[in-house]
PAVODREN-789564 format. One record per residue: residue number from 1; residue in three letters; x, y, z of N, C-alpha, C in turn. Coordinates in Angstrom, 2 decimals. Atoms other than C-alpha are relative to their C-alpha. Example, Ala and Ser with C-alpha at 12.3 -4.5 7.8 and 13.67 -1.06 7.14 Angstrom:
BEGIN
 pos code     n_u     n_v     n_w    ca_u    ca_v    ca_w     c_u     c_v     c_w
   1  ALA    0.89   -1.19    0.00   12.30   -4.50    7.80    0.90    1.20    0.00
   2  SER   -0.82   -1.19   -0.06   13.67   -1.06    7.14   -0.77    1.09    0.73
//
This chain:
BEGIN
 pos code     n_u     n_v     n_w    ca_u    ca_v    ca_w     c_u     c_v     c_w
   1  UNK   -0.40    0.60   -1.25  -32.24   11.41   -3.82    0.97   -1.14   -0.23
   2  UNK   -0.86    1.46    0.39  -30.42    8.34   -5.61    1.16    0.52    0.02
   3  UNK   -1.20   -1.11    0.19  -27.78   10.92   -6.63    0.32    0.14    0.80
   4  UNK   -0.72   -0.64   -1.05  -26.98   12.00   -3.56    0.29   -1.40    0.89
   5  UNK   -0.49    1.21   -0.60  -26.78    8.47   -1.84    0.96   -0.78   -0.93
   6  UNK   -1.19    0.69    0.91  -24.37    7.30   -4.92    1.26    0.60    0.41
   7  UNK   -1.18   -1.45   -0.69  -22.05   10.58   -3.92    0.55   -0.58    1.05
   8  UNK   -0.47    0.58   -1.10  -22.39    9.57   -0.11    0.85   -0.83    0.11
   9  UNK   -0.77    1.59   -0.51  -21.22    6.06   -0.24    1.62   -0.02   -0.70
  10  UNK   -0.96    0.02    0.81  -18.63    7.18   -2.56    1.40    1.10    0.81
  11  UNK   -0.92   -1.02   -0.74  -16.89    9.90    0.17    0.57   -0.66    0.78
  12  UNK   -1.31   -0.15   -0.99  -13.89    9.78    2.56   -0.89   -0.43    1.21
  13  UNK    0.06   -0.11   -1.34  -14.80    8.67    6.08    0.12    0.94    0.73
  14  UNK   -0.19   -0.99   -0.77  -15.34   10.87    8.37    0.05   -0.36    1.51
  15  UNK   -0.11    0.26   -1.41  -14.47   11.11   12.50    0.69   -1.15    0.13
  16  UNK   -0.62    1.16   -0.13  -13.03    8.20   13.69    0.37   -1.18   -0.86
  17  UNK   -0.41    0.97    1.26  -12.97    5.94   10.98    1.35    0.91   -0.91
  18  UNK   -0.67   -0.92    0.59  -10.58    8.85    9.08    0.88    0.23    0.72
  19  UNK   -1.37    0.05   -1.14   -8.37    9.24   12.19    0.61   -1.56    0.15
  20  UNK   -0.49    0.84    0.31   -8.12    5.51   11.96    1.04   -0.56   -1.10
  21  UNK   -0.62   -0.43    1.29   -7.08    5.60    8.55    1.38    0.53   -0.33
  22  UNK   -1.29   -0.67    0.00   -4.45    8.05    8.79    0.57   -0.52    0.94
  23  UNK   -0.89    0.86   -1.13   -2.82    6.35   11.93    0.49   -1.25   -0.87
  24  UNK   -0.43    1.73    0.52   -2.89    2.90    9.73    1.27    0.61   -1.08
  25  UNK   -0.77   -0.54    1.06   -1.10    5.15    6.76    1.15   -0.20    0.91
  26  UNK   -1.53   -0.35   -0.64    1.49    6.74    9.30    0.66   -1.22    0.21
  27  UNK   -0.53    1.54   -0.79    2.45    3.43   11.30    0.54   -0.85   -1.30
  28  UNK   -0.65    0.92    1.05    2.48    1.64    7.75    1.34    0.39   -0.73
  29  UNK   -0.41   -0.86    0.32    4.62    4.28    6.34    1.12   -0.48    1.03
  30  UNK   -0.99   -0.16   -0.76    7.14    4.07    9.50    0.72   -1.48    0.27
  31  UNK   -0.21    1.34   -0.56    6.71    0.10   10.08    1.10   -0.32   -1.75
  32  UNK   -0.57    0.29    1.33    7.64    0.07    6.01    1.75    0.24   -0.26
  33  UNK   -0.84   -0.88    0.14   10.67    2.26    6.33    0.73   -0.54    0.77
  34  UNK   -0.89    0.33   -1.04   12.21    0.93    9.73    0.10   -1.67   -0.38
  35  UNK   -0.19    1.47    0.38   11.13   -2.98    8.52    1.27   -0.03   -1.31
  36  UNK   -1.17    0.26    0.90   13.37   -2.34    5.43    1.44    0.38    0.24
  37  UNK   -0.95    0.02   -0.63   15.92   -1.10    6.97    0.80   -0.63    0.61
  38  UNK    0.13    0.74   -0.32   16.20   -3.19    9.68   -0.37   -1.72   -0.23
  39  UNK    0.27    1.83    0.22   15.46   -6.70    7.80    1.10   -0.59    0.15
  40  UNK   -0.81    0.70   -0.31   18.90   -8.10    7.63   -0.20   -0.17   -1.58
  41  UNK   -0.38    0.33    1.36   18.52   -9.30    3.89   -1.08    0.20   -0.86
  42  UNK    0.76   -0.84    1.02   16.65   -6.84    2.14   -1.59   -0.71   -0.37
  43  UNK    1.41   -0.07    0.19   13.07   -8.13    2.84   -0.28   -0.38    1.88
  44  UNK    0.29   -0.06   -0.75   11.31   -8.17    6.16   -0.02   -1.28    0.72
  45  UNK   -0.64    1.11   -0.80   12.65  -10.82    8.47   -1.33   -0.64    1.41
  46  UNK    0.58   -0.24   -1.66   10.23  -10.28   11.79   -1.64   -0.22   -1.06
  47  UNK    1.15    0.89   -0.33    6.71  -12.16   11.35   -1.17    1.65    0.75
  48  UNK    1.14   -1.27   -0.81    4.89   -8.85   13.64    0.36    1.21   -0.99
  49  UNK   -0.09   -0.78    1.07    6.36   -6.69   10.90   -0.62    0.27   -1.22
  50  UNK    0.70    0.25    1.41    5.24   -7.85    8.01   -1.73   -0.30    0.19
  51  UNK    1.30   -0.25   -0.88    1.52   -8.61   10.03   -0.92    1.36    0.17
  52  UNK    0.15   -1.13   -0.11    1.60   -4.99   10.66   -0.23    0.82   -1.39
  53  UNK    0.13   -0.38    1.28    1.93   -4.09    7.12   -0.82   -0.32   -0.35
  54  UNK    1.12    0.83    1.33   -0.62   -6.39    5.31   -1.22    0.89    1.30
  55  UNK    1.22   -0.92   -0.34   -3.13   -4.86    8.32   -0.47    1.32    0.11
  56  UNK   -0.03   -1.40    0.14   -2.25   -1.15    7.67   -0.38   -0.32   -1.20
  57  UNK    0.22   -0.29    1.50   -2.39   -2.01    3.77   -2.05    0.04    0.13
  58  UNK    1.73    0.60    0.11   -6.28   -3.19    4.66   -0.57    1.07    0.15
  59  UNK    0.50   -1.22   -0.52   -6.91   -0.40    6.69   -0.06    1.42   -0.98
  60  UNK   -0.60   -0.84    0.88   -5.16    1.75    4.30   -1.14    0.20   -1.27
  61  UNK    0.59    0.41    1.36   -7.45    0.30    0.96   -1.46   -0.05    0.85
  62  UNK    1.39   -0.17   -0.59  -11.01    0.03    3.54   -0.34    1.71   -0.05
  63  UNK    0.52   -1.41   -0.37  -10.59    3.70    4.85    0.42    1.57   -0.75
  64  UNK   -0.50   -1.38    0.52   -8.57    6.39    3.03   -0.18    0.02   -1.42
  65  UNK    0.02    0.00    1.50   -9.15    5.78   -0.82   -1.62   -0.10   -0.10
  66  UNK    1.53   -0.23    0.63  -12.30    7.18   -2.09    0.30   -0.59   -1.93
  67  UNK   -0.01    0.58    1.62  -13.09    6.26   -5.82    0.83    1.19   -1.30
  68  UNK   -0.51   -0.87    1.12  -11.96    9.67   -7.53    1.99   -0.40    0.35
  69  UNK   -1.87    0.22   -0.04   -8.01    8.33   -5.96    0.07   -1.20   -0.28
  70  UNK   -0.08    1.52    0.25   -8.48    4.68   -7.11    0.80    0.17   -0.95
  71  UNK   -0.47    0.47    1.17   -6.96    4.80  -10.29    1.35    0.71    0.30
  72  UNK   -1.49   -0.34    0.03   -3.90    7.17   -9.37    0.96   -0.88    1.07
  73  UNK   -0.83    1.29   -0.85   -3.21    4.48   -6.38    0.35   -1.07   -0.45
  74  UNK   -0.52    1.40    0.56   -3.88    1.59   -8.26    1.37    0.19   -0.98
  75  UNK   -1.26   -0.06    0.84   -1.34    2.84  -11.00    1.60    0.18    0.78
  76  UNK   -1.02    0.35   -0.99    1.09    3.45   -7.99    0.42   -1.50    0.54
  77  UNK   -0.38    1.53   -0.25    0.88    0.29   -6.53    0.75   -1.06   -1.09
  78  UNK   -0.78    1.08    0.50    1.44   -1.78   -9.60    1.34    0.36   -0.40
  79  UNK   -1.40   -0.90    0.36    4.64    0.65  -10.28    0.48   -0.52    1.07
  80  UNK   -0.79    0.39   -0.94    5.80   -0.37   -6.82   -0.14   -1.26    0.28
  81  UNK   -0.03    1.17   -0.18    4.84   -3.67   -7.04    1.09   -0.72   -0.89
  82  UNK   -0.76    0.55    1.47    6.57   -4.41  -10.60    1.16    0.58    0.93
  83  UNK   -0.89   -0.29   -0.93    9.44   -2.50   -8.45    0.48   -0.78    0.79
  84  UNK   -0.03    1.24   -1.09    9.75   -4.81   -5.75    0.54   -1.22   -0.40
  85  UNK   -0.58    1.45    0.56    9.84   -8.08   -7.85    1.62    0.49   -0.78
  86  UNK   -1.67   -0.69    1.36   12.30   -6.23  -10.77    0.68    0.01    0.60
  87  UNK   -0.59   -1.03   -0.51   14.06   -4.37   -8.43    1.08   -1.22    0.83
  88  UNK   -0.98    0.44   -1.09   15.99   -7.30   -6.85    1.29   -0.54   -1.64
  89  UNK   -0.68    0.40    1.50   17.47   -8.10  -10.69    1.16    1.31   -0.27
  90  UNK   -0.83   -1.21    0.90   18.83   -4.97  -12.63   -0.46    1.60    0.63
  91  UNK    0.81   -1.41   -0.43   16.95   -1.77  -11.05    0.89    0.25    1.16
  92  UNK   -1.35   -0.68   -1.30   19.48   -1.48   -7.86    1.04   -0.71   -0.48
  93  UNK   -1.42   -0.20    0.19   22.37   -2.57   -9.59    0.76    0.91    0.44
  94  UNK   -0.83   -0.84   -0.34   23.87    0.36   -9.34    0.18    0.78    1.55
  95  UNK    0.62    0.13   -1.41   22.81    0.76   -5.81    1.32   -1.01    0.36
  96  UNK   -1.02    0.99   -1.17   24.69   -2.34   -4.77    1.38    0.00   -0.74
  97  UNK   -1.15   -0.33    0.51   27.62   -1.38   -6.82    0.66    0.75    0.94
  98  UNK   -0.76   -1.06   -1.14   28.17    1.49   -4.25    0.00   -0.96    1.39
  99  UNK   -0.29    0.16   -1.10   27.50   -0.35   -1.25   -1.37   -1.53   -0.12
 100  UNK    0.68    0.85    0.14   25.76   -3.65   -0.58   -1.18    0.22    1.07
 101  UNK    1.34   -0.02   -1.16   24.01   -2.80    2.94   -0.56    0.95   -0.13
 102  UNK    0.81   -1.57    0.32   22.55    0.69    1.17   -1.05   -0.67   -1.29
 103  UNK    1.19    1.21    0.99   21.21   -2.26   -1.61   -0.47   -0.06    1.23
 104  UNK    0.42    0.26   -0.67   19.98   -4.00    1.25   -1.48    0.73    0.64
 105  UNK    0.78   -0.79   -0.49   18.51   -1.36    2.45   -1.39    0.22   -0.95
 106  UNK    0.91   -0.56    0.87   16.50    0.34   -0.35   -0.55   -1.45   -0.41
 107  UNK    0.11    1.06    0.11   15.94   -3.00   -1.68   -1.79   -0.31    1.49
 108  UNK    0.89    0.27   -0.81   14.04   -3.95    1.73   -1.28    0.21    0.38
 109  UNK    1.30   -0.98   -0.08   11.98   -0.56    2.03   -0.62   -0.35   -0.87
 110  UNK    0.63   -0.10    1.76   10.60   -0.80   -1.92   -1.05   -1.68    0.49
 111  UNK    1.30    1.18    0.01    9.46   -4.67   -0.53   -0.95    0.35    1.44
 112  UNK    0.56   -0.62   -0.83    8.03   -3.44    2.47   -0.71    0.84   -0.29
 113  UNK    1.28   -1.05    0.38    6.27   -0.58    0.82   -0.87   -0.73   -1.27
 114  UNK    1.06    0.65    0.72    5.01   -3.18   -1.63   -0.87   -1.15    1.28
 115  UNK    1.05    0.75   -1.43    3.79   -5.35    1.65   -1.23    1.08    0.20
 116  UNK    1.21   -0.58   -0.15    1.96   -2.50    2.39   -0.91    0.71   -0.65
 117  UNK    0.73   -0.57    0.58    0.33   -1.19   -0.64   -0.79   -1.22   -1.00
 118  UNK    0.72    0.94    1.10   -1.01   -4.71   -2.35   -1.10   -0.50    0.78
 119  UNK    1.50    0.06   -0.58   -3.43   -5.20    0.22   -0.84    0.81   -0.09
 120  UNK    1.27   -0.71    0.68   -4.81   -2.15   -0.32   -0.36    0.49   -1.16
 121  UNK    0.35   -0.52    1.39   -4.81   -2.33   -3.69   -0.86   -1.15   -0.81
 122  UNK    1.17    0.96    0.10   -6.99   -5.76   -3.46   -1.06    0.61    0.45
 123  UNK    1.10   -0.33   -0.36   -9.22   -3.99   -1.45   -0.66    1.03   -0.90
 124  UNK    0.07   -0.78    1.46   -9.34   -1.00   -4.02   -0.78   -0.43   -0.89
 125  UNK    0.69   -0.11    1.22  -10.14   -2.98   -6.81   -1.61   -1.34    0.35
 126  UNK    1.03    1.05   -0.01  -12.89   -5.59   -5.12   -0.82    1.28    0.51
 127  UNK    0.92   -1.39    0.04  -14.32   -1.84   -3.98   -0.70    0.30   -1.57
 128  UNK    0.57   -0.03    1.71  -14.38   -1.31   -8.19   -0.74   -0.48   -0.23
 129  UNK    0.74    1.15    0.87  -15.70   -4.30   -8.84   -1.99   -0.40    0.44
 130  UNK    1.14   -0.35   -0.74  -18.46   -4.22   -6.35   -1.10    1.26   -0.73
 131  UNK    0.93   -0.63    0.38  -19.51   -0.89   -7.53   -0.33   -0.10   -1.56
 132  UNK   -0.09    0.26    1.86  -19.26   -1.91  -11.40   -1.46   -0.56    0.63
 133  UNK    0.67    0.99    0.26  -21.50   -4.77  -10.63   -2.04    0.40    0.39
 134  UNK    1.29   -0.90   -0.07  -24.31   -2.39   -8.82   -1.24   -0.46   -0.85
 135  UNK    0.66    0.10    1.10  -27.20   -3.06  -10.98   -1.26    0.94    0.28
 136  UNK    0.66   -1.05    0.05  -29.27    0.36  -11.69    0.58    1.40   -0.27
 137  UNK   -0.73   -1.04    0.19  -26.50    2.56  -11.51    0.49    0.51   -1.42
//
């Protein structure tokens, strides 16, 4: 019976919590994409933008990441995080060689899609840490 309540707590949401979930993805996903775009100097300018992000990333890292996708997210995230910082140095050089507002651009999205994947990649790993700390398991 322990077994099977370790499993449980360890699955996907289901019903509404899971339709939540995926709505926070999409929206983050679209808010990420149109905020970088739209910033003006290649990071998110607008205050309800960036708001929107850090509470999709939450949503994102509470409801849709079970434990068997932790480790291929977390290794995403810090790839797009290290991205993000790097990426305003030497990594779009050649990017803003061709055009500066197509830097701008990409540039913007990459920090915007790191807005919205480091919140849920705190929540992620204080999920880890939590279940590390378990004591019986």
């Amino acid at each position: 019976m322990a077994e099977v309540k370790s499993t449980a707590s360890k699955a996907a949401p289901t019903g509404i919590l899971a339709l939540v979930g995926t709505v926070a993805f999409v929206v983050g996903i679209i808010f990420a994409i149109c905020g970088g775009i739209w910033g003006g100097t290649a990071a998110p300018t607008n205050d309800a933008v960036v708001a929107i992000l850090l509470i999709a990333g939450l949503l994102i890292g509470l409801l849709n990441i079970t434990a068997k996708e932790a480790p291929a997210v977390l290794t995403a995230a810090v790839a797009l995080l290290v991205l993000a910082v790097w990426g305003w140095s030497a990594a779009f050089a050649p990017v803003q060689h061709l055009s500066q507002a197509l830097y701008e651009n990409v540039a913007g999205i990459v920090t915007c899609l790191a807005l919205l994947v480091a919140p849920a990649a705190v929540i992620i790993v204080l999920k880890i840490v939590i279940a590390t700390a378990k004591p019986g398991d």
